[in-house]
N, C-alpha and C positions, 0 to 999 in steps of 0.2 A: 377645744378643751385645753386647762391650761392644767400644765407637771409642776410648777410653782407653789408654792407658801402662798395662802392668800392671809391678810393683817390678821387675822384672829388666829391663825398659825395651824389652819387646814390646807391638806392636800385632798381634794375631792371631801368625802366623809370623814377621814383618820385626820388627828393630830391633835390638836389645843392643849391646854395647861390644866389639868387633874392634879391637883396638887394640894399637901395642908396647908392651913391657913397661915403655918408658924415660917410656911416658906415662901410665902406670896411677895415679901419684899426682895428677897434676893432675887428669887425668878423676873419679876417685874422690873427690878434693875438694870437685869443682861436683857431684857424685851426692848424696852424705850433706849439703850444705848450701842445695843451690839453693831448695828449698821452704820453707826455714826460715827463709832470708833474705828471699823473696818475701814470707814471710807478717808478717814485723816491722810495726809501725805506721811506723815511721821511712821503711823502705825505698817501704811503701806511699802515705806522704804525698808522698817527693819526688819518686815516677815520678807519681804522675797530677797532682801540678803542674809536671811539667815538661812532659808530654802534654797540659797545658794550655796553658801559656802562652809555650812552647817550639816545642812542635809546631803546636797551634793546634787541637788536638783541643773536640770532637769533629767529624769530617770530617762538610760533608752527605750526606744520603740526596736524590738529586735525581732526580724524577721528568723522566723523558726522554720527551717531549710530541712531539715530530716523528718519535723513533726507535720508541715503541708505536704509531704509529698508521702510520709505514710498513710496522712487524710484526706488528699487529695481537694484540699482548700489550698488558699493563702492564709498562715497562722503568721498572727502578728503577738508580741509576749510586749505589755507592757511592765518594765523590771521597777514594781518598787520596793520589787528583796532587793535590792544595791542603795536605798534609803540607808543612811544611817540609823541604826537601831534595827534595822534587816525588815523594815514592813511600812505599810500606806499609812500608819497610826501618826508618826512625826508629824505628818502636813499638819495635824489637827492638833496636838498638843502643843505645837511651835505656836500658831495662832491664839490659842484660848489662852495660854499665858502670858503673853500681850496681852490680852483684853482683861486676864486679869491684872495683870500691874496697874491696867489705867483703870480699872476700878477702885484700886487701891489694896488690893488684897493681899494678904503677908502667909496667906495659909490654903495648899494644895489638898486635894481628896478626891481619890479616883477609885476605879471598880476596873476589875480587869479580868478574863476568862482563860486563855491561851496565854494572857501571860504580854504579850509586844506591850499594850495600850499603858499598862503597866510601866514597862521599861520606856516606855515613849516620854510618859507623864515623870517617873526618875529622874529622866534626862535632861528632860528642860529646868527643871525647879534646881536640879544642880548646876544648870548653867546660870539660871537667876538667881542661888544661892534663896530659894524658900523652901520652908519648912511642907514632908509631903507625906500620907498616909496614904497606902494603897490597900483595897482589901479585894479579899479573891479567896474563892471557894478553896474548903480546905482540901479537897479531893485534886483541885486545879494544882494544887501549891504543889503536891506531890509527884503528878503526870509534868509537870510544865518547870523542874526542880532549878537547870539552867538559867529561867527567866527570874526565879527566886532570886535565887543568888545576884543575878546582876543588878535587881530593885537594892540590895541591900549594899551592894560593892555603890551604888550610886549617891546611897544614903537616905534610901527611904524607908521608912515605917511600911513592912508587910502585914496585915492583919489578917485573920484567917475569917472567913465566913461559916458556920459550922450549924446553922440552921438548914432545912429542906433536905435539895439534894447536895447542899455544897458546894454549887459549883456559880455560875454568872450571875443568874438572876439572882441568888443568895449574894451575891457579896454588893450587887446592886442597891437590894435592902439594905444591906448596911450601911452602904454608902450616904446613904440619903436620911438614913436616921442620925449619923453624924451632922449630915447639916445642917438639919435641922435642932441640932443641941449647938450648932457652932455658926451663927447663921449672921455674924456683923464682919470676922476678922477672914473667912474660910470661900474658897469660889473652887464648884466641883467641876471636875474636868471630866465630862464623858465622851466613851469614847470609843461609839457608834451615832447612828443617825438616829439615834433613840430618845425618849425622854419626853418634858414637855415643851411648848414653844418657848423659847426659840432653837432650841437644843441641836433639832432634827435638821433646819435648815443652817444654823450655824456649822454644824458638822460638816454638814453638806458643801457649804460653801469653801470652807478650808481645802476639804479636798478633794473641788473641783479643777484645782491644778492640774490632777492628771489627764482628764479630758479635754483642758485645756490647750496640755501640750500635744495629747495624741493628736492635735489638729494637725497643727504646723508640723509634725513630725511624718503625719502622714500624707502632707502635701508637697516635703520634698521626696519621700519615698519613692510615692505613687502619681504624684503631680494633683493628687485631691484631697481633702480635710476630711473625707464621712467617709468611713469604714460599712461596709455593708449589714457587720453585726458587731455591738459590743457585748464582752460577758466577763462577768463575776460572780463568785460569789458570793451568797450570803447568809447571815447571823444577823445580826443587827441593821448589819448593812452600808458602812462607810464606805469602803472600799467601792464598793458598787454605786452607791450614790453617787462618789467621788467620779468614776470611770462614765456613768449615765447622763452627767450633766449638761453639758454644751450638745447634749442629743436630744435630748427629751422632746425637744420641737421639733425634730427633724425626722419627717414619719418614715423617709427612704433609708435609715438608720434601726434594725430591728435590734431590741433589748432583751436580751437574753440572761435571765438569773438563775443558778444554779445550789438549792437546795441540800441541807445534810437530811438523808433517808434515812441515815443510822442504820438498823437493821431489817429494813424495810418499813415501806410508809404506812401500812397496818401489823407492823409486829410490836406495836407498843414500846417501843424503843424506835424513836425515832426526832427527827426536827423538824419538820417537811410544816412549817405552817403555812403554807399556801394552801398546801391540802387538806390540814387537819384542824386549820383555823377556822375560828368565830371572830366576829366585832367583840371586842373587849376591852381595857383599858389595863396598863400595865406598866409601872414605872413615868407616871406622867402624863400619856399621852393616850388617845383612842386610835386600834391599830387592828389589826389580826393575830388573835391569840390562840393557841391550844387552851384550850379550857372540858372541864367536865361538863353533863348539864346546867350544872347550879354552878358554873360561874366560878369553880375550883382552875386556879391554874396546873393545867399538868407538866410534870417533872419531862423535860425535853431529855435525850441523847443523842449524841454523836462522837465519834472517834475520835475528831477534832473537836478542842477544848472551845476554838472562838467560834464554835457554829449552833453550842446547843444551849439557843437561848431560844424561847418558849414564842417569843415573839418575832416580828420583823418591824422597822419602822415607817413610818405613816405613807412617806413617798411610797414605798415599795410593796405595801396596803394597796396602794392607790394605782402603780403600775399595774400591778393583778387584779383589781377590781373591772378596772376599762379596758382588759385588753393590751394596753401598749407595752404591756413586758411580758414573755413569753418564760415562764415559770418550770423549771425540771427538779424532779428529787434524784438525789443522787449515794447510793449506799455507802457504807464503810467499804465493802472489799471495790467496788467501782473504782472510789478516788482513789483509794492506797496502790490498785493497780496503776492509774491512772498518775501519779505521784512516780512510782518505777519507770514508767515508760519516758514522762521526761527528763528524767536522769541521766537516761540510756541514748536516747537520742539525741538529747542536746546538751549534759553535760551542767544539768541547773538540778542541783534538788529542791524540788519548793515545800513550803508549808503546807499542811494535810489540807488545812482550808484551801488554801489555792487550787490541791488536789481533784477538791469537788469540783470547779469549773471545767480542769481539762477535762474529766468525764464525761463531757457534753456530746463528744462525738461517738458516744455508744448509743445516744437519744436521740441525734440529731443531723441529718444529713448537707452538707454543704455544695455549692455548687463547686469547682474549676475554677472557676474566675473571682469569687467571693472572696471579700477583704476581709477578715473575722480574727477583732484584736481581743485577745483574753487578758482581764487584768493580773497577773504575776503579784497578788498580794502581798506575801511575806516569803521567806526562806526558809528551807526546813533543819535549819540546825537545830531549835526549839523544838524540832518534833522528832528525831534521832532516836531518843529510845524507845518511840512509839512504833517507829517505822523496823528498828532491830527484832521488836516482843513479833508484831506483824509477820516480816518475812524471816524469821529465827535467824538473821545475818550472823 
């Protein structure tokens, strides 16, 4: 069985291009070019030196010495809070702004939740000097205030989403109602494994760097490349796509995804669409959705801004459909404990999303000898007053 994009831009059953008609030519654009352009020597020089000396890649592989010996694993943290911009989002906005310069595009538009993908999408358009709209749930703009501030210190246009619940999927909509009023000069930059083809696997591919390098990082470690389990979590899902890739073939390699439960997986507040999902189609793509009977999408939660999106994307559809990725929910006070404990141990505060991953070991039993690399998505500076309200610091 193949984890890959097959040409009509499925993973197993999820994925393809659900899309208006008003947007067929741009999607269709990034579809017949995106691989072509990725593959130029030019395109390839400037992304891994700017992932170099930009981003600050490659991120470490750090063995987490107080966290496996509380859990009686070997914990591996891969750090891409030490990314510039403090999160895994860079790989993928450094890439899709290349590919948009070589399409010619003069005009950025992005959707953000948490808030990084946002500052990610800032960041680059102010190093390439283009013009960039970000829009994010107005609920997000208020929890997520720091990341506010630094889209605008960058020079970006913040727009507030103020439809629904307010928060990801709402600025999502937006997002793409824009492009569709702006659809000759404008190329959107999303940014999860979301969307329609080629979106999910373009994502994906940007940042597959990190599992590229957990190879070679963990084969001078340990003297071998395959970790016994990778895990991330996930919302959308980049991050995790990003860390699952140079696995996906590798069956001696178990996949491990980690879920926002909110406040439990049946308290109606929750994200857990492994568990609460139907086949749906949502923002582009056929995927696993929370939905009502009739095909209503329902308003996700989670504590963390970048986890409570309704959906997950097509790959990660498709890892939980076959089995080959081992799916956990995980609550609000879980991660937030779970968020404390690596602070205290190893001196990292991570992002709340991050948070839900380490929670794995209240789900999950490891061996002694098991290599088990956790992807270390973002930092939690962005999440400080979430974590103060939390434990009344």
């Amino acid at each position: 069985m193949s984890y890959q994009v097959d040409e009509k831009g499925y993973y197993g059953d999820f994925g393809g291009a659900f899309i208006p008609e008003m947007l067929y030519p741009n999607v269709e654009e990034l579809r017949t070019s995106y691989l072509q352009i990725m593959e130029e020597p030019s395109f390839k020089k400037e992304f891994n030196q700017l992932l170099k000396d930009y981003v600050g890649r490659p991120s470490p592989l750090y063995f987490a010495k107080r966290l496996s010996e509380k859990h009686n694993t070997k914990v591996y943290l891969k750090r891409e809070d030490l990314n510039h911009t403090g999160a895994h989002k860079v790989n993928n906005t450094i890439g899709q702004i290349l590919v948009a310069k070589h399409l010619g595009k003069n005009r950025i538009i992005a959707e953000t939740g948490a808030g990084q993908h946002g500052v990610a999408t800032a960041t680059v358009c102010a190093l390439m000097g283009i013009q960039c709209v970000v829009y994010m749930g107005e609920i997000d703009i208020k929890r997520q205030a720091p990341n506010v501030a630094r889209m605008k210190m960058l020079g970006a246009e913040v727009r507030p989403a103020k439809s629904g619940s307010k928060t990801l999927k709402d600025a999502t909509n937006e997002a793409i109602r824009d492009w569709i009023n702006n659809p000759v000069d404008t190329h959107y930059i999303i940014g999860s494994a979301i969307g329609p083809h080629p979106y999910p696997d373009m994502v994906t591919r940007f940042q597959s760097i990190i599992s590229e390098e957990i190879k070679w990082q963990l084969k001078e470690k340990e003297g071998r490349e395959l970790p016994d389990y990778v895990v991330a979590c996930i919302g959308g899902g980049s991050n995790a796509a990003g860390t699952y890739y140079h696995f996906l073939d590798e069956p001696s390699v178990g996949i491990i995804a980690v879920e926002a439960a909110g406040k439990g997986v049946n308290s109606g507040e929750s994200a857990a669409t492994s568990q609460l999902g139907k086949e749906g189609i949502i923002h582009g793509c056929k995927t696993l959705l929370m939905q009502t009977s009739d095909g209503q999408i329902t308003e996700p939660y989670s504590i963390s801004a970048g986890l409570d999106y309704p959906g997950v994307g097509p790959l990660h559809s498709h890892l939980y459909k076959t089995g080959r990725g081992e799916f956990f929910s995980v609550t609000d006070d879980d991660a937030m404990a779970a968020g404390l404990e690596l602070s205290q141990l190893e001196g990292i505060i991570p992002a709340i999303e991050t948070s839900h991953a380490l929670a794995i070991f209240n789900d999950k039993q490891f061996k002694p000898e098991d290599i088990v690399v956790i992807s270390l998505s973002g930092r939690g500076d962005k999440d400080l007053n979430t974590y103060i309200d939390y434990f009344k610091l």
